[in-house]
C-alpha positions in Angstrom: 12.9 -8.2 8.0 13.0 -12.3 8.1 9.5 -12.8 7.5 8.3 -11.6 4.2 5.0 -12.3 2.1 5.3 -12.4 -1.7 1.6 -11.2 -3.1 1.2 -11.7 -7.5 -1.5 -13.1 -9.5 0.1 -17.1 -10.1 -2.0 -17.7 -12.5 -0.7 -15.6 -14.7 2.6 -17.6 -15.9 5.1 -14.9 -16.5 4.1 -13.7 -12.8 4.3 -16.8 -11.0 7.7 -17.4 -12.4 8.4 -14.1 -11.2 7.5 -14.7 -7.7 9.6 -17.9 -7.7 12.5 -15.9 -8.8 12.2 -13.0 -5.7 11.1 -15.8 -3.1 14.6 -18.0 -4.2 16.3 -14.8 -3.7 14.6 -13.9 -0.3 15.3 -17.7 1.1 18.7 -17.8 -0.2 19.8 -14.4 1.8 18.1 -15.7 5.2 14.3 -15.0 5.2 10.9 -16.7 5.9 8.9 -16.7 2.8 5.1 -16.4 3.1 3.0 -17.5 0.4 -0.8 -17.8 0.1 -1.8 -21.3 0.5 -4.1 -21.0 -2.0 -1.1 -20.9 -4.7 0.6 -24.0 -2.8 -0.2 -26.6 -5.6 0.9 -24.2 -7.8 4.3 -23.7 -6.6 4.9 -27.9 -6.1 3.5 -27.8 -9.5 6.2 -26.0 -10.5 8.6 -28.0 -8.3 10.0 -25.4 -7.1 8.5 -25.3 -3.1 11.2 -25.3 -0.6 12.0 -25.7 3.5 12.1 -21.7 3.5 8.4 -21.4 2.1 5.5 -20.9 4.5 1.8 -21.5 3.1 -1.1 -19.2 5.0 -4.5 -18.2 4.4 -4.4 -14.7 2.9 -5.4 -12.7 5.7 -3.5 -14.5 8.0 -0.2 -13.8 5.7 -0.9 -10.1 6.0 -1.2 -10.2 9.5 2.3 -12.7 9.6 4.6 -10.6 7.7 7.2 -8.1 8.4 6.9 -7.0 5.1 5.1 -7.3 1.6 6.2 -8.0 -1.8 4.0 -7.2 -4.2 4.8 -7.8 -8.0 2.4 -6.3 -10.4 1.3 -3.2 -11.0 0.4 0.1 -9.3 -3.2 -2.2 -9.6 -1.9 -4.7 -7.3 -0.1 -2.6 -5.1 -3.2 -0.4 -4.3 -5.5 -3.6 -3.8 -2.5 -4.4 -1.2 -2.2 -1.4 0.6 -6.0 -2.0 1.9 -5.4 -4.9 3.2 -2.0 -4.3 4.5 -2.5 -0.5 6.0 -5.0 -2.5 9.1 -2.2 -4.3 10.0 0.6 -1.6 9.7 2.8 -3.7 7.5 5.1 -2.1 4.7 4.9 -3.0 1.0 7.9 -3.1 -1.3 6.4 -3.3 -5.4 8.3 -5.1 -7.8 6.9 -3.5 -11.4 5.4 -5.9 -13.8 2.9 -3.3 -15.2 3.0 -0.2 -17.3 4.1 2.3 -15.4 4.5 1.2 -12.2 4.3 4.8 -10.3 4.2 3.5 -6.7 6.6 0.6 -7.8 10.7 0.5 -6.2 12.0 -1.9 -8.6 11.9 -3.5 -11.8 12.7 -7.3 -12.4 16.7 -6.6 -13.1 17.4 -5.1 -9.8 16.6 -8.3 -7.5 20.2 -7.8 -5.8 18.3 -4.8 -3.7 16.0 -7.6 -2.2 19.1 -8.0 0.5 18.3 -4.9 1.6 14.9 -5.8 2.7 16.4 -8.4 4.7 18.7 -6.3 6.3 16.6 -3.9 7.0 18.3 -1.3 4.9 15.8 1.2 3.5 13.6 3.8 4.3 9.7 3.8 4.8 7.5 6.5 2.8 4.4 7.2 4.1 1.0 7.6 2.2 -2.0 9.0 3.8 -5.3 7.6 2.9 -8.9 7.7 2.7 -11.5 6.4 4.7 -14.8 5.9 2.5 -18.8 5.5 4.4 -21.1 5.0 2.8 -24.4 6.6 3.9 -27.9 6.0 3.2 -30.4 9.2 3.4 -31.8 8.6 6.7 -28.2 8.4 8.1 -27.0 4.2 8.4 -24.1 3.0 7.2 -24.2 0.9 4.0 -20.7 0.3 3.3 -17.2 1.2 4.6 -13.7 1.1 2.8 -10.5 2.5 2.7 -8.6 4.1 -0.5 -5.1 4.6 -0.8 -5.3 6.7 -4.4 -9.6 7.9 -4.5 -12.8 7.1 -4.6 -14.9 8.1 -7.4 -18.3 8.4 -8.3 -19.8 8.0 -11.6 -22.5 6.6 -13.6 -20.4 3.1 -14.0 -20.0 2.2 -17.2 -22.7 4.5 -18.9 -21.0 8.3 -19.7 -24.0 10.5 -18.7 -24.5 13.3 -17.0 -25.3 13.4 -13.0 -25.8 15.5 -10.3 -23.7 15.7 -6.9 -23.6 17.7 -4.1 -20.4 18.9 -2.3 -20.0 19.7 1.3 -17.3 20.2 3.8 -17.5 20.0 7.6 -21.5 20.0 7.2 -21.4 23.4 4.8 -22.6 23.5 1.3 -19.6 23.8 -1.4 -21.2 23.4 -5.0 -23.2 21.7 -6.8 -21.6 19.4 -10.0 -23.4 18.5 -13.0 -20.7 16.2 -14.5 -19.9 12.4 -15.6 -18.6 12.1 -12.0 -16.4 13.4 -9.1 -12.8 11.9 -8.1 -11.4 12.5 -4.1 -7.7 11.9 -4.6 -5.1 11.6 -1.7 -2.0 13.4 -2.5 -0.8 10.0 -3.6 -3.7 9.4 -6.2 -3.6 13.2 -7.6 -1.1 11.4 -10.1 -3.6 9.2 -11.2 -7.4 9.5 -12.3 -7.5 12.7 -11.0 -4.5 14.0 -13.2 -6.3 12.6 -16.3 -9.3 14.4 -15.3 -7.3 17.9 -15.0 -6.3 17.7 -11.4 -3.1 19.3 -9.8 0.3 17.1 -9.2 0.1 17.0 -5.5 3.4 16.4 -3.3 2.2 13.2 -2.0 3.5 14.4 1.7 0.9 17.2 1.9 -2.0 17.2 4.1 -4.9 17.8 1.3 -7.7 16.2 -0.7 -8.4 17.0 -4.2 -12.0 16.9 -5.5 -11.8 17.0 -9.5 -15.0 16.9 -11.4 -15.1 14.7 -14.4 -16.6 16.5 -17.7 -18.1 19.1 -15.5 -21.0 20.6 -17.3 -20.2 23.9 -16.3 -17.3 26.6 -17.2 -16.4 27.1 -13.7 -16.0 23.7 -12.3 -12.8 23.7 -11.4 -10.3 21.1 -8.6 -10.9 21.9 -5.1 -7.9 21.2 -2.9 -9.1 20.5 0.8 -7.4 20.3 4.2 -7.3 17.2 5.1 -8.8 17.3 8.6 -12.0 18.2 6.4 -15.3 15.7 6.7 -16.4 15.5 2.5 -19.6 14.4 1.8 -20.8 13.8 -1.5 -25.0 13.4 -1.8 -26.1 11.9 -4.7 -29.4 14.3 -6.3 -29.4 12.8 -9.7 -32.8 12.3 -10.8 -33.1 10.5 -14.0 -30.8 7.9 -12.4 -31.9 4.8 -10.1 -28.2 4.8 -8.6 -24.8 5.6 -9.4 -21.6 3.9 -8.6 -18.5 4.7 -5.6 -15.1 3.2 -7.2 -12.6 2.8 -4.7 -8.9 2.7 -5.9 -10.3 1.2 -9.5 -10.9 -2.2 -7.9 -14.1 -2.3 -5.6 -17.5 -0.9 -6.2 -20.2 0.3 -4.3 -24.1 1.4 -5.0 -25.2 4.3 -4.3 -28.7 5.3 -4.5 -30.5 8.5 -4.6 -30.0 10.2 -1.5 -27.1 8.2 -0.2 -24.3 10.2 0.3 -20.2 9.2 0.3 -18.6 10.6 3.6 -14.4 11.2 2.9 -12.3 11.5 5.9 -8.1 10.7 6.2 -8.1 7.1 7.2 -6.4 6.6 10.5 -4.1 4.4 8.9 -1.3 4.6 6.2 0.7 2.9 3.7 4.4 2.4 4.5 6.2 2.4 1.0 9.2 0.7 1.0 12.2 2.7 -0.5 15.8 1.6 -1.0 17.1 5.1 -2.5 16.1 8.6 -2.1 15.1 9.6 -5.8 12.2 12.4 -4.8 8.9 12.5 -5.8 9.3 14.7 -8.4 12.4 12.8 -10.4 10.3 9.7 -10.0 7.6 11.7 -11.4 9.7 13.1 -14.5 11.1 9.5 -15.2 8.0 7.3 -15.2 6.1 10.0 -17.0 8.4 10.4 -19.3 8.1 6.9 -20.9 4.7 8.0 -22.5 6.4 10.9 -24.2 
């Protein structure tokens, strides 16, 4: 890999000086660096630009790169995965967050950037969701793509709604709960786990649907092929219209009648791994720092 976006949030100072520190490292062993233009007066603030650093428009740096640095959190790596997954591109996360699930390194192991240039490492594939919006008499209102789920709730409000369930065009249940989460394997570790959802292998070909407070004492996770067409229908009554959360960082309305159609995304996201730790040992050790 010689051409190689960095993707943080510079205007957060701890961040930005983070970014500097991987893209010095990435020049020095032989790479292109790419860089959003939009940070350039920020970096020859800094004076810290050099020959080795390319400036782009942001889509234009997804579409450039071999590969994709992303330093943040699992927050920043999921908003990157959307954007990257159209173009195929592979995302390494360096871990400036709390956990950092989805993350491959922390600050002290820069020395495993050389890798990236050398091409030494693995890719692990994520399957992901692909999110349409549909309005009752059967238009599109809105399409995205989710790497960990989509949810719908009442937004910020906690009160009850209802929801309708169906798979390939058959009834499933009925929820009367604060919401409903559709996790890939990836996001079962997530929202979904909070809620009371199974730990899936993320290399499975499933769906979870996990009801959120479900009013009910036999709501319980539904795992679903993954070749399955979901469609969620909003009936709540007392409400004007509920919300669709995708991956915690874009929102959609949805009004009564609409309904959220869930199919695997003909894309992926291509997770850059340097060592084979598993799933589960990753698992153990990042969960483990809450204990």
């Amino acid at each position: 890999m010689k051409r190689i976006a960095i993707i943080t949030n510079f205007n957060i100072y701890e961040k930005a000086n983070a970014a500097i520190a991987v893209a010095e490292r990435l020049a020095d062993y032989g790479a292109t660096v790419l860089l959003a233009s939009i940070n350039k007066d920020r970096i020859f603030r800094m004076h810290k630009s050099r020959k080795e650093y390319v400036y782009l428009a942001l889509e234009e740096l997804y579409r450039e790169a071999e590969a994709i640095v992303v330093l943040g959190g699992d927050g920043s790596l999921l908003d990157a995965a959307r954007r990257a997954s159209p173009f195929g591109k592979p995302l390494l996360g360096i871990n400036m967050g709390r956990l950092g699930f989805m993350s491959e390194l922390e600050m002290n192991e820069l020395d495993a950037l050389q890798k990236l240039v050398t091409d030494e490492f693995t890719l692990d594939r994520r399957a992901m969701l692909h999110i349409t919006v549909k309005t009752e008499s059967g238009g599109t209102r809105a399409e995205s793509f989710a790497l960990n789920d989509a949810v719908i709730s009442n937004g910020s409000v906690a009160r009850i709604v209802d929801l309708e369930l169906s798979a390939g065009g058959m009834p499933v249940t009925a929820y009367r709960a604060d919401g409903v989460i559709v996790s890939t394997p990836t996001g079962s570790t997530a929202y979904s786990m909070s809620a009371g959802g199974p730990v899936i292998d993320p290399h499975l070909g499933c769906f979870c649907v996990t009801p959120i407070c479900s009013h009910s004492l036999t709501a319980r996770p539904i795992i679903f092929r993954d070749d399955t067409v979901l469609s969620i229908k909003n009936t709540c009554q007392r409400e004007k219209m509920l919300y669709l959360t995708v991956d915690g960082r874009v929102n959609f309305e949805i009004y009564r009648g609409d309904s959220v159609t869930i199919t695997r995304s003909s894309t992926s996201t291509a997770l850059i791994r340097f060592t084979e730790s598993g799933f589960y040992n990753r698992l153990k050790n990042k969960m483990n720092s809450y204990d």
